[in-house]
N, C-alpha and C positions, 0 to 999 in steps of 0.2 A: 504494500500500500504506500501509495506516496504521499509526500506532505499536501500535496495539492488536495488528494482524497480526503486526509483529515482533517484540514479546514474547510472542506466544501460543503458547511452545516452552518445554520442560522445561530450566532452567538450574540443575538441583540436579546436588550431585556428591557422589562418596563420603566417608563420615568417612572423617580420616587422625589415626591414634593411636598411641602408643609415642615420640614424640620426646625425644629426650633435652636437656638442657640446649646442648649443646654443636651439636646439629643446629639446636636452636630460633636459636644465637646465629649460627651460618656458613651456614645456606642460610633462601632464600625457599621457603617453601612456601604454597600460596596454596588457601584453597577457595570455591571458586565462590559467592555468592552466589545465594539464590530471592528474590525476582528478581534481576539483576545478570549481570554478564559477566566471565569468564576475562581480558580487555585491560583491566578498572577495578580488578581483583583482584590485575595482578602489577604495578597504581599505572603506569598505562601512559595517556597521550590517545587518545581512541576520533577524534582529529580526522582528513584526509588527512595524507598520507606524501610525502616527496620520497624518489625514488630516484634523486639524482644523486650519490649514492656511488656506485653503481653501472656509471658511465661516466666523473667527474671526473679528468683527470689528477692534479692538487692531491692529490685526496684520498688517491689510492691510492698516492701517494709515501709522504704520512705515515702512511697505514694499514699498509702494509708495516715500517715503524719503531717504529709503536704498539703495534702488534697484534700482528706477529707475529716479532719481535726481541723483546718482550718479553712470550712467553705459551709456555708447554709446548705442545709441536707433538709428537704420536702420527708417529713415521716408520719403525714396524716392528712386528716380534713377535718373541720370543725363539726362536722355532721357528727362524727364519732364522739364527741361531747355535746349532747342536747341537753342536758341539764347542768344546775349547777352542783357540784359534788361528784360528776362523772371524769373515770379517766380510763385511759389506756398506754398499754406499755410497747415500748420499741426495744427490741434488741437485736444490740449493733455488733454481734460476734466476734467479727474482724477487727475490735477497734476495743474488745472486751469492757464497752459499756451495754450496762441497761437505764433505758430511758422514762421517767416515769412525768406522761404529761397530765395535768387535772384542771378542770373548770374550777374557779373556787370557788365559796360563797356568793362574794362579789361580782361573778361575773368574769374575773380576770383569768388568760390562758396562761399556765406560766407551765415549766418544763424543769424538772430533778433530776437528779443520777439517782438512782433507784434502791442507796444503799442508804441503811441503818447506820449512827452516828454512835453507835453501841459497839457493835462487836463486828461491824460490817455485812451483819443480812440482809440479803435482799428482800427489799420488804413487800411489794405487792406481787403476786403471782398465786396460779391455782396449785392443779395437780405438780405440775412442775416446773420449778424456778427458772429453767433456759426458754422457757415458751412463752412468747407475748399473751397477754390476758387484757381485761378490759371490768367495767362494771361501774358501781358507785360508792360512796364512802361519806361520811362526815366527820372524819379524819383516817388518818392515813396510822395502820397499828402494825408494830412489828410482830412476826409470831412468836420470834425466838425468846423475848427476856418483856413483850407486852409494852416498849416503850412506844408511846403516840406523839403524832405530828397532826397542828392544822394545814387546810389545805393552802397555805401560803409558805408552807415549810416548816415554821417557826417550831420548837419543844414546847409540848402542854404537860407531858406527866412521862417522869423516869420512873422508874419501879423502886421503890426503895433508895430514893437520894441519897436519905441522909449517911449512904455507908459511901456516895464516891469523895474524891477530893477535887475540892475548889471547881465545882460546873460553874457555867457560865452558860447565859442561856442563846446568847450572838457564835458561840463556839459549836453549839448542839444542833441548829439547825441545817435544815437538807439544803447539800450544797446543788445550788442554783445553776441549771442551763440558760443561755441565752437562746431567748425563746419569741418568735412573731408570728405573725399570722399575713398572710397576701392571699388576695380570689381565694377566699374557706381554704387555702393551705397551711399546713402549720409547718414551722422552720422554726430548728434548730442550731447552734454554732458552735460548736464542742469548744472553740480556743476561747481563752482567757482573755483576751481582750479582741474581739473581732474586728480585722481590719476596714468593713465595711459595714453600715446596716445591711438592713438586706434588701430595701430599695434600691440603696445605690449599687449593689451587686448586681440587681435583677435588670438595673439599666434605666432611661428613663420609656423607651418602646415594649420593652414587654411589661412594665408595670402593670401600662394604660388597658394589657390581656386583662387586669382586676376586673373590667366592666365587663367581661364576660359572664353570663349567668349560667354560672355552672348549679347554683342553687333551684335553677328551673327543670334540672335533668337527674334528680335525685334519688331514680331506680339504678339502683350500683351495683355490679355485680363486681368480683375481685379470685382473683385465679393466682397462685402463684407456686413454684418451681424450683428445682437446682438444677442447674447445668455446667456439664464437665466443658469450661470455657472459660476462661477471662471475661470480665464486664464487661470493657469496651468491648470485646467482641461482638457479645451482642448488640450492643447501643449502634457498632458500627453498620451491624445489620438492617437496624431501621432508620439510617440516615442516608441511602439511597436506593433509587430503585433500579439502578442499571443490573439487579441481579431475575428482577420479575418474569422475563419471558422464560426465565430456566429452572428456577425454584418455584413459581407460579404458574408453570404452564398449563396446566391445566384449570386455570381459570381466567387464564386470559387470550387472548383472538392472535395464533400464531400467525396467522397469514396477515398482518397488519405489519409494514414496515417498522424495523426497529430506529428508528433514527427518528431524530426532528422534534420541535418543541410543541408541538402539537399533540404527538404522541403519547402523552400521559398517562399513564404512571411510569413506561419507557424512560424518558424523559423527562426531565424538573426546571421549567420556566425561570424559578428563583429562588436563589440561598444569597441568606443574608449571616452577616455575624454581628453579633449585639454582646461586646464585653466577650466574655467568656464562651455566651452564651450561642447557639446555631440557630437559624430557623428553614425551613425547608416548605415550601408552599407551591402546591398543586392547584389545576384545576377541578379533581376530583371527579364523580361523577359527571359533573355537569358538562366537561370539556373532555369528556371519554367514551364519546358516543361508537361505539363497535370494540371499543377495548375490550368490553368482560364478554366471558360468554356464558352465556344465560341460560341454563340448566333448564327442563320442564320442574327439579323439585324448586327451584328461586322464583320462577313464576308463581308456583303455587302458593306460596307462604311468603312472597311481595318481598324480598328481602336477597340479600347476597354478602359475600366474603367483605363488602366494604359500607355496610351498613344496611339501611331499611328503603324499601320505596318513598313512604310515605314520607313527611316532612313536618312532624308536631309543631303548633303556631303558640311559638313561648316570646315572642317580641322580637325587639331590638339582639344582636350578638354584642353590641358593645362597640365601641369606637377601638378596639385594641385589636380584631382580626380583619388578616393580610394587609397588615403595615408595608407592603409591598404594593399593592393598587392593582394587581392583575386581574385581568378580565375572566370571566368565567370563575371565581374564584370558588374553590369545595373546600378545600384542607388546608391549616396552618400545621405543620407538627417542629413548635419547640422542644429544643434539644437543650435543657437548663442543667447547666453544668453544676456539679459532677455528673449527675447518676438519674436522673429523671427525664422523662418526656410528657410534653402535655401537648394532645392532638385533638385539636376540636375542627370539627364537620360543618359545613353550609346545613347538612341534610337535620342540623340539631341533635347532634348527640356529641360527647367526647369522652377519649380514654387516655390512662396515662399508663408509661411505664417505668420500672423501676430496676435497677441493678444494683443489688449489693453483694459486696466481695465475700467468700467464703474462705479464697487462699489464691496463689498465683493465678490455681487456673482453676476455679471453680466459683462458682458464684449463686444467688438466690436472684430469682427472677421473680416481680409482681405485675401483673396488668389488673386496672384496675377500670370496667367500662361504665357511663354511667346514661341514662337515659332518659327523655320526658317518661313519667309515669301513661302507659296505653290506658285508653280512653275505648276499645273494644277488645275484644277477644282475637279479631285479625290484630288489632298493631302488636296486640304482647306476641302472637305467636313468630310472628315477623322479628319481632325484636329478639325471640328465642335462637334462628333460624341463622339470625343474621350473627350473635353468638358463635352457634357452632361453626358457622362456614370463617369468622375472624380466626376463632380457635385454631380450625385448621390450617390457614395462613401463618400463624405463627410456630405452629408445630411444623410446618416447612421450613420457614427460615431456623429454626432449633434444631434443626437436621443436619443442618451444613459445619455447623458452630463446633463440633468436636473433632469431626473432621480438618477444620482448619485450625483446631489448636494443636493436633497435633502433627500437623504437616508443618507450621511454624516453628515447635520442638526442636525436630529435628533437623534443621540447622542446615538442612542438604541446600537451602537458599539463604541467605543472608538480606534480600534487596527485593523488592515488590514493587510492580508497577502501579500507580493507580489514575486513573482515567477523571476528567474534569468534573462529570457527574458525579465523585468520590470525593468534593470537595472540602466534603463536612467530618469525612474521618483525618482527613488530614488536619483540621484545626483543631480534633476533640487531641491527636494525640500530640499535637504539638504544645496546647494548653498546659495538657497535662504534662510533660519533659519542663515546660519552662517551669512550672508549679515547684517539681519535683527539685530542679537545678538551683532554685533561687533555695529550698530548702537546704541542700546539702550545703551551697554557698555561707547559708548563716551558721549552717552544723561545722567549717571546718571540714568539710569528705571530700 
């Protein structure tokens, strides 16, 4: 193939207009050059790639430290707190925290390490301690020695004081996460003094995603996994679709040329970079007219691998999707650095996903969908339908994922090509090395 053949493809992209001073100065946003490429645009080398991040014990010591001790980690929704006195627990294995987040009386969300000031038991948990739990309380009681916390942290009752020496009661309370909330998410920031809120982490462009009314599509379902892979591996999976006609073939229109911007899901119009962070925005359904191919069971049950027919009427989406302005617009899917994705749909629905580390090359995977509540018995069964056929799309792409960890492994290659529409794994791991290097730089390594 000649060079002529591989630029002889449309690399224009939409104008992007309206920025303000303050977007212009806290995010990247980048447009495509004619001619030119999405990887020279977000100032990125078109060279090969090493993925031994990806299997390095070294690395994933201090990426665990770098990265993710000191970055806002998404470990919930405020749904999971509908009252006040309600909480739930995260544990973060690889990073040997448990996380214990609670509404309080007041109203306020705030977030603990999940240990006893006593002897260091873990204090809320069922049948057993390593497993996230959830429930309600009007205080928080340890089981081991019965000592209680209100739900602000604070010490109300030791067992027998008068036998310690010299307590203090600013010394006994649960020590404190740094804890927010953005669109019903709740963040966390494991480091000591966070170098940013989480506003100014999240950017001032995907902030404005807050006016999304994720609160109007509050049928959730949540599925979650381990997979013998690295995270980014799989994150890398769903930040392009130049793999669709071969891991998805059989749900989308072979005989459709693979090429061109029109070709969607093929194809990706526009990636942006905001901070840390990726975005990847399709036209979706709407601008995929012959893409999928259409089963008699998807007819029957109105629904398929990328959502529902139907179109539930929940309002406005917010002034925060496709900060891009493309035409035909279906899908935004943020890529919010570290470890999370949040994809929200034209057709009204969104899901996110999740990656947390297990060890170099293993990891726990969550997706978590969420829907308007169906209004008849056709939307739910549609919304069921459209489920199992997503299911199976991702248990596709879960397929490939051990396969390439252990082909990476072995070392019989050093160097990886990766192609413009791979734009976004190249900034996830470059992010991630700079994160990593600026660590070791302060470590001395």
């Amino acid at each position: 193939m000649t060079d002529a053949s591989i630029n002889a493809r449309d690399k224009s992209t939409p104008h992007i207009s309206g920025l303000t001073e303050a977007e212009a100065a806290g995010i990247q946003i980048f447009e495509k050059p004619a001619p030119g490429s999405w990887t020279e645009s977000f100032g990125l080398s078109t060279g090969p790639v090493s993925f031994e991040d990806d299997y390095d014990p070294e690395f994933y010591e201090d990426e665990k430290q770098a990265v993710f001790r000191r970055s806002w980690l998404n470990i919930g929704r405020v749904e999971q707190l509908p009252r006040n006195g309600t909480y739930f627990t995260k544990e973060l294995q690889f990073l040997r925290t448990s996380v214990l987040v609670i509404r309080g009386m007041d109203g306020e969300i705030r977030a603990f390490h999940n240990v006893c000031s006593h002897r260091g038991n873990r204090l809320m948990w069922d049948e057993n301690p390593s497993e996230e739990s959830s429930g309600s309380c009007r205080q928080i009681s340890c089981k081991y020695h019965g000592w209680r916390y209100e739900l602000d942290g604070e010490i109300s009752y030791v067992h027998n004081a008068p036998e310690f020496f010299d307590l203090k009661a600013e010394d006994l309370a649960l020590p404190k996460i740094h804890c927010d909330v953005w669109a019903g998410f709740v963040y966390i920031n494991l480091d000591k003094e966070p170098r940013q809120t989480l506003r100014e982490f999240l950017t001032p462009t995907l902030e404005k995603f807050e006016t999304y009314p994720f609160e109007k599509m509050p049928r959730v379902y949540h599925f979650e996994t381990e997979v013998e892979a690295n995270w980014k591996l799989f994150m890398d999976a769903f930040q392009e679709l130049y793999h669709v006609p071969y891991v998805h073939g059989k749900v989308t229109n072979a005989a459709l040329a693979q090429t061109g911007v029109d070709k969607v899901p093929q194809m990706i119009p526009y990636f942006g970079a905001y901070g840390k962070h990726r975005l990847m925005t399709t036209g979706g359904a709407k601008a995929n007219k012959g893409v999928r191919v259409r089963r008699p069971i998807d007819a029957l049950f109105e629904a398929n691998f990328i959502g529902t027919d139907y179109t539930p009427d929940i309002g406005s989406l917010g002034d925060g999707v496709n900060p891009a302005g493309i035409e035909n617009w279906g899908v935004d899917s943020w890529q919010l650095y570290p470890n999370s994705v949040i994809i929200a749909w034209s057709s009204n629905y969104w899901y996110t996903y999740h990656y947390w580390p297990l060890s170099p090359t293993r990891h726990r995977f969550e997706w978590t969908v969420g829907f308007a509540e169906p209004t008849t018995i056709r939307e739910r069964l549609a919304q069921e339908h459209a489920l199992v056929m997503m299911r199976e799309g991702i248990l596709q792409d879960a397929n490939t994922l051990e396969a390439t960890q252990l082909g990476i492994m072995s070392e019989g290659r050093t160097e990886f090509y990766l192609c413009d529409q791979e734009v976004a794994l190249r900034h996830l791991h470059e992010v991630v090395k700079a994160d990593v290097d600026a660590y070791r730089a302060e470590k001395g390594k």
